[in-house]
N, C-alpha and C positions, 0 to 999 in steps of 0.2 A: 446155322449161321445165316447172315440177313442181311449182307453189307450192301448189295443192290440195291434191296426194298428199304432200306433205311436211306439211302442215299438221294431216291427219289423221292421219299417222304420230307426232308428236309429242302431238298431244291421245291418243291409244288407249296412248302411253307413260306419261303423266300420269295413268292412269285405272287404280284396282287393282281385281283381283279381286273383294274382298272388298265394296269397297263396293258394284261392279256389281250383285253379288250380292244386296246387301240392301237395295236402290233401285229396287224394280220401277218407279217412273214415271223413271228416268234408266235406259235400257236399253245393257247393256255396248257399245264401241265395236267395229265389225270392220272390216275390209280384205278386199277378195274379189281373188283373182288365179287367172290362168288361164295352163297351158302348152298350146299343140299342136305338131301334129308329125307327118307321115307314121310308118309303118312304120318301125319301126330305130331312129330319133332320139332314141327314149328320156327320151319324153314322160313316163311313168311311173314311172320311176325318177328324174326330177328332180322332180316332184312329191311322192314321198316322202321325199327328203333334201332337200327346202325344208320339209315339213309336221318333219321331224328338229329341225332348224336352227332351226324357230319355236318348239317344245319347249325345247329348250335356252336359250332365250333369256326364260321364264318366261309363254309364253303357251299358252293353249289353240288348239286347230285341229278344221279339218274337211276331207279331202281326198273328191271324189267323184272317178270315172273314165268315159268314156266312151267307146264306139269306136266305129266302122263296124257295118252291116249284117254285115261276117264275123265268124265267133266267132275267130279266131286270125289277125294278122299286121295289115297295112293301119293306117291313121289313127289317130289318138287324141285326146285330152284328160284333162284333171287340172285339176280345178277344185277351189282354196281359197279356204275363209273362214276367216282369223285372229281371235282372238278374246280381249278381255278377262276372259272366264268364258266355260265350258262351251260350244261351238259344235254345236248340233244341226239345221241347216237350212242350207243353199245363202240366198244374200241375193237380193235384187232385181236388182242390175246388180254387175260387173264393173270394179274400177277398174284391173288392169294385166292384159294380155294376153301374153306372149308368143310368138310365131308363130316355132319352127325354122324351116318353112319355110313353103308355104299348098295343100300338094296336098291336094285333097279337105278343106280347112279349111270350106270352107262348109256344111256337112253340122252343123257346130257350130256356126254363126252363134247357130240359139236358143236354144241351151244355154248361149250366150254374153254376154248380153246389155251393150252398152255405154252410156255415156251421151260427150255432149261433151266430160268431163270426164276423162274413161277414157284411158289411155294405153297405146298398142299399141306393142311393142316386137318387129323384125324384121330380117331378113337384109336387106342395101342387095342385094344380088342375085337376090333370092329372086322377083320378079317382081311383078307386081300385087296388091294389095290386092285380094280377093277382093268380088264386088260387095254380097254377104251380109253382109260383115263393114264396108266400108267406108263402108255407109249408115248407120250409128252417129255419123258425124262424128267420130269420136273424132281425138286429137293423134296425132301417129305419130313415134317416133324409128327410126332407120335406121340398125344397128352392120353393119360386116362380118364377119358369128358364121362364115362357113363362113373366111373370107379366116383369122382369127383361131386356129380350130382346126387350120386344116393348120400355123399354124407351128411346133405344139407334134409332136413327134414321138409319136403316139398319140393325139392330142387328140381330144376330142368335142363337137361343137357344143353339146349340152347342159350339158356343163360349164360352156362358156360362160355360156351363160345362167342355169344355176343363182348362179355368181357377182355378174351383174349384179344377178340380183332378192334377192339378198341384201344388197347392196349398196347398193339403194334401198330395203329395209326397214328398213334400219339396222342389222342384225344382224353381229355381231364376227366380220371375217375368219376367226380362229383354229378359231371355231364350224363355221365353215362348211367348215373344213378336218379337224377332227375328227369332220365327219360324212360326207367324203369314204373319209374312210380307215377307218372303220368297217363302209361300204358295201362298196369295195371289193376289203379285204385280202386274200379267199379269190383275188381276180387274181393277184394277187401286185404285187409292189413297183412295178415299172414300167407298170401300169396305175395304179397308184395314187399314182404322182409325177406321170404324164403329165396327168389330171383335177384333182390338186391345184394345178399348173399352168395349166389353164385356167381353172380359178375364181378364180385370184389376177390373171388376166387378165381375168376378167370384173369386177373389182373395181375395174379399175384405168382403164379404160375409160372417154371423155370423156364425160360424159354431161349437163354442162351445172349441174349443180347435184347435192351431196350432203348427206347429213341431217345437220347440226353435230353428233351425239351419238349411239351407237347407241341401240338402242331397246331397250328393258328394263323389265319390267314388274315384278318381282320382285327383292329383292336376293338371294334363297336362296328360287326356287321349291319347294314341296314335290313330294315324288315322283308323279310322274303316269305312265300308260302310253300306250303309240301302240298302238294295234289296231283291227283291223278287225270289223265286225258278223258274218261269218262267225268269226272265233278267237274273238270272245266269244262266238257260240252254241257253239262245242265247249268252252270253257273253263265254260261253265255247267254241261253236258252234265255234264262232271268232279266240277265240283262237286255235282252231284246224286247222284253215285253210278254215273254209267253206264259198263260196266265192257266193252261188246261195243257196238259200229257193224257194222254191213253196209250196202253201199251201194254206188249205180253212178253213175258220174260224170256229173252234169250243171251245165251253166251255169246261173245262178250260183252254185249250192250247192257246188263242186266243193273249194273250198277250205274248208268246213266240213272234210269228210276230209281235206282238206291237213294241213291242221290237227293233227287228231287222232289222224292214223297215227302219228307216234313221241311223240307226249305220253301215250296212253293206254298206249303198255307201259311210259310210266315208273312209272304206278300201279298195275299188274299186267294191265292190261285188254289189249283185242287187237280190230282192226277188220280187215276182210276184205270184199275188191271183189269185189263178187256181180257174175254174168254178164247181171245185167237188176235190175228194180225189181222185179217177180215174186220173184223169189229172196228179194233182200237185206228182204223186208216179212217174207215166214216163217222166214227166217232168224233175225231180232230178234225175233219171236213164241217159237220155240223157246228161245233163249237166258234170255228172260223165264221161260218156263217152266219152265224149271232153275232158275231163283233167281236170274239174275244182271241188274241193271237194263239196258237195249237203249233203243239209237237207231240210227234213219237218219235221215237228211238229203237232200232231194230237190227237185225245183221242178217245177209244175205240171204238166208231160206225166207226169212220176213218181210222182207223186200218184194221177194218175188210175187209174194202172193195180195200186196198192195195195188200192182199195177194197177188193175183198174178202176181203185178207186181213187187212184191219183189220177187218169183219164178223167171222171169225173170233174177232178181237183183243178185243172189245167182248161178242160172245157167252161165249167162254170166261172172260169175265174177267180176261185176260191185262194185264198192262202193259207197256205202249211208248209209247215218244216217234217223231214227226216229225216235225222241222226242215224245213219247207218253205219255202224263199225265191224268191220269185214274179218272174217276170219277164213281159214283155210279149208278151200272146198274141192269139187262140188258138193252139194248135197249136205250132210250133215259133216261129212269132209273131218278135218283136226278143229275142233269148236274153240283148242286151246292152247291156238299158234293162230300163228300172222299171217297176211297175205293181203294183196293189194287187188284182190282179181274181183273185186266186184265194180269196176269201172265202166264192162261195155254195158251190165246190165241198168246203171245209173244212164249213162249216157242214152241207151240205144233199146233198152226193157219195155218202156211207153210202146203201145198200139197204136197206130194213126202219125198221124205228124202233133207232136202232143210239146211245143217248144216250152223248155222248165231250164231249172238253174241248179248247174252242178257242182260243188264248191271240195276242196280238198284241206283239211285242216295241216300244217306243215310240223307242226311239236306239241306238246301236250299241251304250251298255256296257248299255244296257237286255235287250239280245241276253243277255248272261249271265245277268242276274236271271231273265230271263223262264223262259229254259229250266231252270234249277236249280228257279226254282219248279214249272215244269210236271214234271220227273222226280218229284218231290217228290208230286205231287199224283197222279200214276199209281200211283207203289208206294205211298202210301194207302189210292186208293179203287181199286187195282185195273181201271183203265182206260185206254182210249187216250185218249191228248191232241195235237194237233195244234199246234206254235209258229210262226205266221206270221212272216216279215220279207220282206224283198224285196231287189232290186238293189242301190237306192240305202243300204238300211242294211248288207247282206252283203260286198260288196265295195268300201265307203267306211272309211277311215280317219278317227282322230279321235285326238288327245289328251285325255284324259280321268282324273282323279282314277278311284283305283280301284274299278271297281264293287261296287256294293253287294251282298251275299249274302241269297239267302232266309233266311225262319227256321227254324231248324232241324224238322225231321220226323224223325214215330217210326216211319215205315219201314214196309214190307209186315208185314202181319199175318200170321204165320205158322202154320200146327196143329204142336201140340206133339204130341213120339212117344209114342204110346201113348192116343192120342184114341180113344173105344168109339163105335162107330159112327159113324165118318167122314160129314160131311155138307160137301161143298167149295162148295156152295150154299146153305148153310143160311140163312133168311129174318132175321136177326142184325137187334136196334134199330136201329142204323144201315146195314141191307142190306149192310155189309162182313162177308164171313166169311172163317175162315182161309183160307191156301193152303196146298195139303203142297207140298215138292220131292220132286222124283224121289230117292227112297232110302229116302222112310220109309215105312215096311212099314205103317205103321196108316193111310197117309196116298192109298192107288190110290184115282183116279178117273178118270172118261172125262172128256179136253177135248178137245171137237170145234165143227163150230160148230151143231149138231143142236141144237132147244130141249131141255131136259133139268127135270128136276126136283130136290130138294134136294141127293140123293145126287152129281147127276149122269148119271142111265142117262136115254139118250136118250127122249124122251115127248115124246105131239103132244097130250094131253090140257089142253083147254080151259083148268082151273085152275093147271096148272105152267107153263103158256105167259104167263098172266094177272099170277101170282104173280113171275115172273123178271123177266119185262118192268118190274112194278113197279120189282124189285129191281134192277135196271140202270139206271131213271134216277131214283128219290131218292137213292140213295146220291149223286148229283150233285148235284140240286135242294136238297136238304136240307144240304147242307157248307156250314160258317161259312168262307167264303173270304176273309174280313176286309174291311181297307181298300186291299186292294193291286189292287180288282178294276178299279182305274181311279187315275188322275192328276186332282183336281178343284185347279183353283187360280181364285180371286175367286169374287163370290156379284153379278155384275150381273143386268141383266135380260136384256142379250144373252150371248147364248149360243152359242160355237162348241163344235160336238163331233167326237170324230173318232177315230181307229184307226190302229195303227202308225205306219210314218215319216212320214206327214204331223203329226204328234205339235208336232216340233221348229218346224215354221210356223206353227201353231195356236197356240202359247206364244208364240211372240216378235209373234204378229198383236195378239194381246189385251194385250201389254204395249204395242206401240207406241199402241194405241187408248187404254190406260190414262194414258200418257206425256203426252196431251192433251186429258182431261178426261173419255175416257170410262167406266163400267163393264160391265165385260165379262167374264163368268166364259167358261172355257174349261175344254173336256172329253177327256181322251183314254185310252180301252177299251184295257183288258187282258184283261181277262177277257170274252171275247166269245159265248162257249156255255158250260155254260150262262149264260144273261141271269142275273146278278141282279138281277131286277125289281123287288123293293123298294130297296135301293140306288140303281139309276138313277132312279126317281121322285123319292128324297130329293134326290139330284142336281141335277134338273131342275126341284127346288120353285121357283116366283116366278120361273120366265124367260119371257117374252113372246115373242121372236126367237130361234129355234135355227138355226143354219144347221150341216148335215153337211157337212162334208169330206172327199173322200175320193179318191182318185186310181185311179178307175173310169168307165167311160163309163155304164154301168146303176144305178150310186148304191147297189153291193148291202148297203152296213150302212145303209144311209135306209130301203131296203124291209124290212130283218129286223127293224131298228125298229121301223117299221109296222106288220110284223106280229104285234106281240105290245102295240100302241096304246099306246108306250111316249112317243110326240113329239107335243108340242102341236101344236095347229092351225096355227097361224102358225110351220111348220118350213120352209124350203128348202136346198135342194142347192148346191153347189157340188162337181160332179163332175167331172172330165173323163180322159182316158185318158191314158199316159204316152208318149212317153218322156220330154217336157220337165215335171219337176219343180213342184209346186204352192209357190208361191212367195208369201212373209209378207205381200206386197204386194196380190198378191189378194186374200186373204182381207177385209185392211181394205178395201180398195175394194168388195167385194161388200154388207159389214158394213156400210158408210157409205151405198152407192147406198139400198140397206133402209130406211135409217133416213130 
């Protein structure tokens, strides 16, 4: 019986975009559903043509992924939330589960969370309800998905189940057929009669009660995209201008390069798998250095081992970008969980006083802006910039209206040929001076990473040490970075702030607080080095209660706050480590305990 989950499915059908949108105290309707599945079962691929299917059908989505302790093979999960507008956060609980089968399912019991109401759908064969999952109380319906897909010759049990939970979302068979065969035509035909088969079979399957009417939110949705936080940081990457990647694969950054191996030579560009992180950091130094914009993409063990050739980067004046998307550490850590804890190493990892730019991306299509901005902001001012994201936004998909573009930039400032006494340091109003590329005869100078003086010829004299150093970080300090250096939405007295992908919780915390009387402004950093410290005091004018959020055990944007006496007296944390995701529900609950 279904009378809940039908009842919500018809109210989030009745409810449009638009108005969601423009009704911060009526906060848009979602559906949260979960696949697992050992190895093989193809947890993730029915995740994705459900999150297809829900596209098509005129809503927004949000698909997260999760697996085992191994980086390759073993368990999984695909966790959605559907959505009347914009889906940027995982919800509190879980109203349908799917279980293929339940090997090693308890591993995601807390990733999972159910209530009474929650309805877990599973193999009659598949064995016991795991005792992680079963303490939820939740309803439990029992199909024979394995009995069901041997009868199809080729079948797949996730077929199956893709069928069913289409079929209790309300969504048009036809749909759910055209997203089979979309998926998987490159099989060829008889894989792709064989699945289309088993979804007409999951559709058809007794299930006790069906929705009187599909479900549709849109009569003629507008054009939306499906991508993930890693394609949007390379699709940024693009759009900035970056014409050369180097870079060594790691989890979960790895499909940034995925990404961008054959999309960059459609625009002329060209990436190349360096043999270590070592490499591919002077690699995108050099390229920069010849004129052509550079990025790598990397996560936190990769990072570390860059430092110095970002010192280089920063001393020379060179420009590059670093996509770093953080996973849970230290060390080789959970490669395949979240976590937000590579922020002091971005911040505070440089040797010397080495002033760079640290930027945080806030949601997946936020991945694009962020990074376009930051390429944007290198070949300006001539420096290295660092774009934080993580797991949860790198390797989650989302539906999403197309991302928004930086604003246009006027690009490296170049020395025209025939410049009389070349100065590639020269002490310039704005501490920006030209750069020559390699060709122009008027244009030789030494870049090393040796302090140097205007010219450039290596010097350890007191004044060209004094004078550079200046010169490397007002040109940062002093930049009108506008209003994009943060997301500020209401002006209450409490105040949630926060960084990256906890961004999307922080938003829907402070609507739901709003939704019931209360005011509650909410904060979330883009721009994270340098501070703009005038900016974030305006920010912070008139709040009484700050609570940080942030998805770290050591609280490290509470303390860089601190450290520049940026958070009233009455600030507290809400910090804690990942892998299990900070959730909208917390936050109000911690906001309320305060109050």
């Amino acid at each position: 019986m279904l009378p809940p989950l039908t009842a919500k499915l018809r109210a989030v059908a009745r409810t449009t975009r638009t108005r969601a949108m423009n009704n911060a105290s009526n906060p848009p309707q979602t559906l949260s559903v979960a696949v697992t599945g050992s190895g093989g079962s193809g947890v993730v691929t029915t995740g994705q043509m459900l999150l297809k299917a829900v596209a098509n059908a005129g809503f927004y989505g949000l698909m997260s992924r999760s697996a085992g302790p191994q980086i390759r093979g073993g368990e999984s999960a695909a966790m959605l939330r559907i959505g009347t507008a914009p889906v940027n956060c995982l919800d509190d609980r879980y109203q349908l589960l799917m279980a293929l089968d339940w090997l090693n399912a308890d591993r995601f019991a807390e990733e999972i969370p159910l209530t009474t109401e929650s309805l877990i759908i599973c193999d009659s064969d598949s064995g016991d309800i795991p005792d992680a999952i079963a303490g939820y109380g939740a309803r439990v319906m029992e199909i024979p998905l394995k009995k069901m897909a041997k009868e199809v010759s080729g079948g797949r049990i996730n077929m199956i189940g893709l069928g069913i939970l289409c079929e209790l979302l309300g969504l048009p068979e036809q749909s759910a057929l055209a997203v089979v065969e979309s998926a998987l035509t490159r099989k060829g035909p008889a894989a792709v009669g064989a699945s289309q088969q088993c979804v007409r079979s999951g559709y058809r399957v007794d299930k006790g009660l069906r929705p009187t009417q599909p479900l549709r939110l849109l009569e003629a949705a507008p054009p939306r995209w499906n991508i993930s936080g890693n394609e949007a940081t390379g699709l940024g990457a693009m759009r900035g201008g970056v014409r050369f990647v180097a870079a060594y694969p790691i989890t979960p950054a790895s499909e940034v390069l995925e990404w961008l191996a054959p999309n960059l030579e459609k625009v002329g560009g060209s990436l190349l798998q360096a043999e270590d992180e070592l490499a591919s950091i002077n690699m995108i130094i050099g390229a920069s250095f010849g004129g052509v914009p550079a990025l790598t993409a990397t996560s936190g063990p990769g990072l570390s081992l860059m430092m110095e050739g970002l010192g280089l980067a920063v001393t020379s004046e060179t420009p590059v970008v670093v996509a770093n998307v953080s996973r849970g550490g230290p060390s080789t850590g959970i490669p395949t969980k979240s976590e937000q804890s590579d922020l002091n190493i971005a911040v505070y990892g440089f040797h010397g006083d080495a002033p760079h730019i640290v930027l945080a991306a806030l949601d997946i299509g936020d991945c694009s802006f962020t990074t376009e901005w930051a390429v944007h902001l290198t070949e300006a001012l001539q420096a290295v910039a660092i774009v934080l994201s993580d797991q949860a936004l790198g390797q989650s998909r989302a539906v999403i209206d197309p991302p928004e573009r930086a604003a246009a930039s006027p690009g490296r400032r170049l020395a025209a040929p025939g410049t009389e006494a070349y100065q590639r340091y020269a002490l310039t109003a704005d501490a920006v001076s030209p750069m020559a590329i390699p060709g122009n005869p008027d244009g030789i100078y030494t870049a090393d990473g040796l302090e140097h003086n205007e010219q450039g010829t290596p010097s350890s004299k007191p004044l060209d040490h004094q004078q550079q150093m200046e010169k490397r970080l007002h040109k940062l300090t002093d930049y009108d970075y506008g209003e994009r250096w943060a997301e500020v939405r209401g002006a209450g007295e409490s105040c949630i702030l926060t960084w990256g992908s906890t961004a999307g919780a922080a938003f829907e915390a402070a609507q739901r607080l709003e939704a019931v009387g209360a005011s509650v402004r909410a904060i979330a950093i883009r721009l994270i080095c340098p501070m703009p410290e005038a900016a974030m005091r305006r920010a912070l004018a008139g709040a009484t209660r700050v609570l940080v959020v942030e998805q770290n055990q050591s609280g490290q944007l509470f303390h860089y706050l601190h450290s520049m006496n940026l958070l009233p007296e009455s600030t507290r944390l809400l910090g804690k480590p990942g892998p299990l995701p900070i959730r909208p529900g917390e936050i109000v609950t911690a906001l309320k305990e305060w109050s």
